[in-house]
C-alpha positions in Angstrom: 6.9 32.2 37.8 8.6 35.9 37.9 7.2 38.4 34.9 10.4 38.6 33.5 10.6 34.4 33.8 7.2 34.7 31.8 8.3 36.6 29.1 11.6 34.4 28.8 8.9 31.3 27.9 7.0 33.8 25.4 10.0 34.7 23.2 11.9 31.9 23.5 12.2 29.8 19.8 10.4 26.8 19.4 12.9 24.0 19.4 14.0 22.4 16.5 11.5 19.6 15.2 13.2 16.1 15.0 15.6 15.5 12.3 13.8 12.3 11.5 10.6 13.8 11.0 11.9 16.9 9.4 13.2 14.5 6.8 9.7 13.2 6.4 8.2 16.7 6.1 10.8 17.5 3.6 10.0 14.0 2.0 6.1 14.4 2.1 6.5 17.7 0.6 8.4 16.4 -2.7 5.5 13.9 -3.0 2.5 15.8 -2.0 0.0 17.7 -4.7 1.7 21.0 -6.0 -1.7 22.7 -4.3 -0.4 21.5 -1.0 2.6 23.6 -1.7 1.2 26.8 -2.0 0.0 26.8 1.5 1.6 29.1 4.0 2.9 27.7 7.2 3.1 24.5 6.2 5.4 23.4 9.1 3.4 24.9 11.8 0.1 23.0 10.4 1.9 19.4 9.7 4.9 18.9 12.1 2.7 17.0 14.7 0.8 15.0 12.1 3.8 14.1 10.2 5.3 12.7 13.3 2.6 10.5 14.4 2.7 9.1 10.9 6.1 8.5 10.7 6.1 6.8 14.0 2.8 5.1 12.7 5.4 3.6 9.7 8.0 2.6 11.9 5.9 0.6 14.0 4.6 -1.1 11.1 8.0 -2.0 9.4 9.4 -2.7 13.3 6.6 -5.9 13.3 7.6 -7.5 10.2 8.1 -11.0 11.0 11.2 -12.5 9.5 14.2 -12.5 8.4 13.0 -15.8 7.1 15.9 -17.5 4.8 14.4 -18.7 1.4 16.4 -21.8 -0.9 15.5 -25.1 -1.3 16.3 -26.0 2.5 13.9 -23.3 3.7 11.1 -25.1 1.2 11.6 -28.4 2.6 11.8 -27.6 6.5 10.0 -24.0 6.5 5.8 -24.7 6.9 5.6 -20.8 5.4 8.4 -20.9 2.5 6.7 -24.5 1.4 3.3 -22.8 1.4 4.2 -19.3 -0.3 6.2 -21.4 -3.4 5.0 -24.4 -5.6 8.2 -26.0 -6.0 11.8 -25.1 -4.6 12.5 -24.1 -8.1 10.5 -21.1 -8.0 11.9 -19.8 -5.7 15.2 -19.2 -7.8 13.1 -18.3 -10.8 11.7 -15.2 -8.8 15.1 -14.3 -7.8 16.0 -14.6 -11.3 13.0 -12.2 -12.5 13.4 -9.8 -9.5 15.1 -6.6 -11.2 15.3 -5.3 -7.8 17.6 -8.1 -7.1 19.3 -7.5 -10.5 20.0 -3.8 -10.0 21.2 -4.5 -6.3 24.1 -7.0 -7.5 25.1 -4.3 -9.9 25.8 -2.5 -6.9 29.2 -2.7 -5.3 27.4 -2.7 -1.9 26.3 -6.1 -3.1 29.6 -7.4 -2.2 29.6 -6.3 1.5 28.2 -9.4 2.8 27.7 -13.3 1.5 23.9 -12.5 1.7 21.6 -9.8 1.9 17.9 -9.1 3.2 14.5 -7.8 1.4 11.0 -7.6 2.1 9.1 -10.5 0.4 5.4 -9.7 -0.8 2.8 -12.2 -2.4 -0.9 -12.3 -3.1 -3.0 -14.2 -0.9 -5.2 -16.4 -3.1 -7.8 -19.4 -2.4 -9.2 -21.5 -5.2 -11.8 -25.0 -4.4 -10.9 -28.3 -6.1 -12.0 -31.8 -5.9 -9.5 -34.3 -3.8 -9.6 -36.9 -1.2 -10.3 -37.2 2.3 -11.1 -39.5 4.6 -14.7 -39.4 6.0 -15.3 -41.6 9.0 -14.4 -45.2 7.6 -14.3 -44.3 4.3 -12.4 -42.5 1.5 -13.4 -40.7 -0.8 -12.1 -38.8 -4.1 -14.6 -36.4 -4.9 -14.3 -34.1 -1.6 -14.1 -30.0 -2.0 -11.3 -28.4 -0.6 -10.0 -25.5 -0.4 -6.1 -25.2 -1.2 -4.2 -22.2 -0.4 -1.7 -20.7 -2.5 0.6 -17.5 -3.6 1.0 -15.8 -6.4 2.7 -12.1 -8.0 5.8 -12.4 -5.6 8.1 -9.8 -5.2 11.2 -8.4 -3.8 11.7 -4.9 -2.2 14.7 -2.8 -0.7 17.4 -5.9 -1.0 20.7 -4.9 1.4 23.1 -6.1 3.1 22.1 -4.5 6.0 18.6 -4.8 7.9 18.3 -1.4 9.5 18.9 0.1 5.9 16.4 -2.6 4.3 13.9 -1.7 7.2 14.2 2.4 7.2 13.8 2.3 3.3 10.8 0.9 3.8 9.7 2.5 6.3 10.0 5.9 3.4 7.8 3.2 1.0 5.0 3.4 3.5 5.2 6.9 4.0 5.2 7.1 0.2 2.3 5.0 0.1 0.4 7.2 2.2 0.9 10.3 -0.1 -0.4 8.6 -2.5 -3.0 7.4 -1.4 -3.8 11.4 -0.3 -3.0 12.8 -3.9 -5.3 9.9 -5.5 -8.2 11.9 -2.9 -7.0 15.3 -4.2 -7.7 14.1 -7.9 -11.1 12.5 -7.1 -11.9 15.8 -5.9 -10.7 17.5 -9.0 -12.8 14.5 -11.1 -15.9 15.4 -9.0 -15.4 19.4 -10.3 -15.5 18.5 -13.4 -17.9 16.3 -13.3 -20.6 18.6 -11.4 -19.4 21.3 -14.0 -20.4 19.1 -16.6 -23.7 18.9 -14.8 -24.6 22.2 -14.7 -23.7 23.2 -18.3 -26.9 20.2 -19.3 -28.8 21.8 -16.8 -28.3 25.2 -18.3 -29.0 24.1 -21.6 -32.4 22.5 -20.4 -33.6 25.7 -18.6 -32.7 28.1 -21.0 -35.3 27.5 -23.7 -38.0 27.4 -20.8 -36.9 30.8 -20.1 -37.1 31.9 -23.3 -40.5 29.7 -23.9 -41.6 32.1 -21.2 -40.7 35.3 -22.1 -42.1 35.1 -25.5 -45.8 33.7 -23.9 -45.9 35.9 -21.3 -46.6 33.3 -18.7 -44.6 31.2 -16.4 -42.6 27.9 -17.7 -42.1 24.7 -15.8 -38.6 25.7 -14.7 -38.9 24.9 -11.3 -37.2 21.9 -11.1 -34.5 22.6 -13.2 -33.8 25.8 -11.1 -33.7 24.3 -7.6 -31.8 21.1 -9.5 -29.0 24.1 -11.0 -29.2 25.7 -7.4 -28.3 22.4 -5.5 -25.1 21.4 -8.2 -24.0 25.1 -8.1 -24.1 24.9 -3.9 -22.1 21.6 -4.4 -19.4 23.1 -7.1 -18.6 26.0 -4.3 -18.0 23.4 -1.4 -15.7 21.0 -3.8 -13.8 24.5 -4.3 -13.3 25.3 -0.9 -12.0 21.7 -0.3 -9.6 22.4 -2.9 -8.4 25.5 -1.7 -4.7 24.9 -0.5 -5.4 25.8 3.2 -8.0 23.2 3.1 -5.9 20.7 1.6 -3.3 20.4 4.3 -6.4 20.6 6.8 -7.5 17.2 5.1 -3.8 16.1 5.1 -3.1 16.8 8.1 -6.1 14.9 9.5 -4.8 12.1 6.9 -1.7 11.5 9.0 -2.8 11.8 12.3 -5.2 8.5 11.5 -2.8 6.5 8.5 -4.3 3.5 9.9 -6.8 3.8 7.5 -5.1 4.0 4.3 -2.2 1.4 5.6 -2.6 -1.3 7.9 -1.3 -5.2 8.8 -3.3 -8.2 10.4 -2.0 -11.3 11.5 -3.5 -14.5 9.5 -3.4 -17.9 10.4 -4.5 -21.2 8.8 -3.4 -24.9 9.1 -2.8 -26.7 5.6 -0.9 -29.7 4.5 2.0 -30.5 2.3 -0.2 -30.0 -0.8 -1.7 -26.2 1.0 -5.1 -28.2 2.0 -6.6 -25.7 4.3 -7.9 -27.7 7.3 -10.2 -26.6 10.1 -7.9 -26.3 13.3 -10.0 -29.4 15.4 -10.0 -31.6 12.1 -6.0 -31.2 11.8 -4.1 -34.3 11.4 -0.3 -35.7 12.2 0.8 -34.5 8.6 -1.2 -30.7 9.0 0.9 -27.5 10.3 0.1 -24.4 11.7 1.5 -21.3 9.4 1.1 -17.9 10.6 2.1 -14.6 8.6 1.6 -10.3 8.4 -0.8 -9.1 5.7 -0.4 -6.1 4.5 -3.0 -3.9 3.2 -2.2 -0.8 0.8 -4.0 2.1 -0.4 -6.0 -0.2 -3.2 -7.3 -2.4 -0.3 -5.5 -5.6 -2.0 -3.7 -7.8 0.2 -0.1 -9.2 0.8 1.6 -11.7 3.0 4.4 -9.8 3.8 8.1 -10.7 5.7 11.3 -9.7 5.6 13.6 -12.5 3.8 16.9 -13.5 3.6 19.2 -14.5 0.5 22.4 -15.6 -0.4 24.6 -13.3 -3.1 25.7 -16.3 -4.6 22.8 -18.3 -5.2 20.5 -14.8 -6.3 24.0 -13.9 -8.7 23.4 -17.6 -9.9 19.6 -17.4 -10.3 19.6 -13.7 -12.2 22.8 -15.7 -14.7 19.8 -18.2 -15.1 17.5 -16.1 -16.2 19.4 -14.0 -18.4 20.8 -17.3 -20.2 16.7 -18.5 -20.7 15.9 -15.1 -22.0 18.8 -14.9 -24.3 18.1 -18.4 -25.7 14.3 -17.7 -26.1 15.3 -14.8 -28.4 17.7 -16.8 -30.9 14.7 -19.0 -31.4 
């Protein structure tokens, strides 16, 4: 390469980042604490970490099983939809509940197509009961099983069209993510206050010693209270440089470059019967199916079945009529 060649490459400007992940930088910015903010360079430091999460996000929406169709068909032919509702009638009364759904057919892009699609989200749960079983030659009623069940169900980003449903949620993640950095950025305010807290008790302690000792003329038993005051006052100064704003988009940019850890999915897999018997795979009879679903865990490590659904207008228009008519009625009585 030529000298002149060379300093062509040294002067030339940087090419422009992605609009996708400048979006997300813009985005993360909005969402991120105000300290963040007041950090200089803040593109230069988070470009590269905000693309690797963003991409992390995508992925993660991208292998969302489904769209799976949910209505009383679904319940009686769909192993999953027959597990993740009691009876085909809840499935309308969560439509009917669902104010995402609500504010979505107050939409006029409602109307664009006959159905629309959402991501469908439920709680995992287990609980043991008595039942029976065959054992061997004989029957019996008082067998423990375990059932498995749903429960807190809800609908995200309904619309008419997946890639819209899909890169909204894609943002939710993202979202998600800051979050779950901001909730570290007040811990570390909490633990400041806290070890400030500390040291004023620790001050009060030693104080009369010191004073015990002036007036004697002889030493006091301060010792431990001194190193004790030494070690929380070493421990204030490094919370403050963590929260020093160049530090804080240190720590976020190292958040977003491993996301994995504050937002991840497994695959799950069970084999139940019609009445959600959970059944060990080699003891599995004729009338036992195989279900298989994503689970979703979020910043506050619970976990959700998660899939992308699909619902007809007419019957979720129908279903949120229902439920306004029930609540109507429940307040003239």
């Amino acid at each position: 390469m030529s000298f002149f060649s060379s300093l062509s490459e040294l002067f030339r400007s940087p090419a422009p980042p992605d609009p996708a992940v400048q979006a997300a930088l813009e985005r993360i910015l909005q969402w991120v604490d105000p300290m963040v903010r007041a950090a200089p360079r803040l593109e230069k430091h988070l470009t590269d970490a905000v693309a690797h999460a963003l991409a992390y996000c995508q992925n993660v929406v991208g292998q969302l099983p489904g769209p799976l169709a949910i209505n009383r068909q679904s319940f009686s032919l769909d192993p999953l939809i027959h597990a993740l509702f009691a009876t085909p009638t809840d499935i309308g009364e969560m439509l009917g509940r669902s104010e995402a759904v609500r504010d979505f057919l107050g939409r006029s892009e409602s109307w664009a197509e006959n159905e629309f699609y959402a991501l469908l989200a439920a709680r995992r749960r287990q609980k043991t009961q008595f039942g029976m079983a065959q054992q061997g030659e004989v029957i019996r009623n008082d067998v423990p099983q375990k059932v498995l069940y749903f429960s807190d169900h809800i609908l995200i980003e309904p619309h008419c069209d997946l890639q819209v449903t899909r890169e909204r949620l894609c943002w939710q993640a993202l979202e998600s993510l800051m979050r779950t950095f901001n909730n570290h950025v007040e811990q570390l305010r909490q633990d400041r206050e806290t070890l400030r807290a500390d040291i004023s008790v620790e001050n009060a302690i030693l104080h009369p010693w010191q004073e015990h000792s002036k007036l004697h003329y002889h030493p006091a038993p301060e010792d431990q209270y001194a190193r004790h005051l030494g070690q929380l006052d070493q421990s204030l100064r490094e919370n403050g440089a963590l929260l020093t704003p160049e530090n804080l988009v240190a720590q976020l940019a190292d958040f977003l470059r491993q996301p994995e850890s504050a937002l991840n999915t497994s695959q799950m897999k069970f084999y139940i019967d019609r009445l959600g018997v959970i059944h060990e795979p080699d003891q599995a009879g004729s009338d036992v199916q195989e279900i298989s679903f994503a689970e979703f865990v979020s910043r506050d490590r619970r976990q959700h079945l998660t899939t992308l659904v699909r619902i007809s207008r007419e019957e979720a228009r129908q279903a949120v009529e229902m439920e306004q008519s029930r609540r109507a009625r429940r307040i003239l009585i």
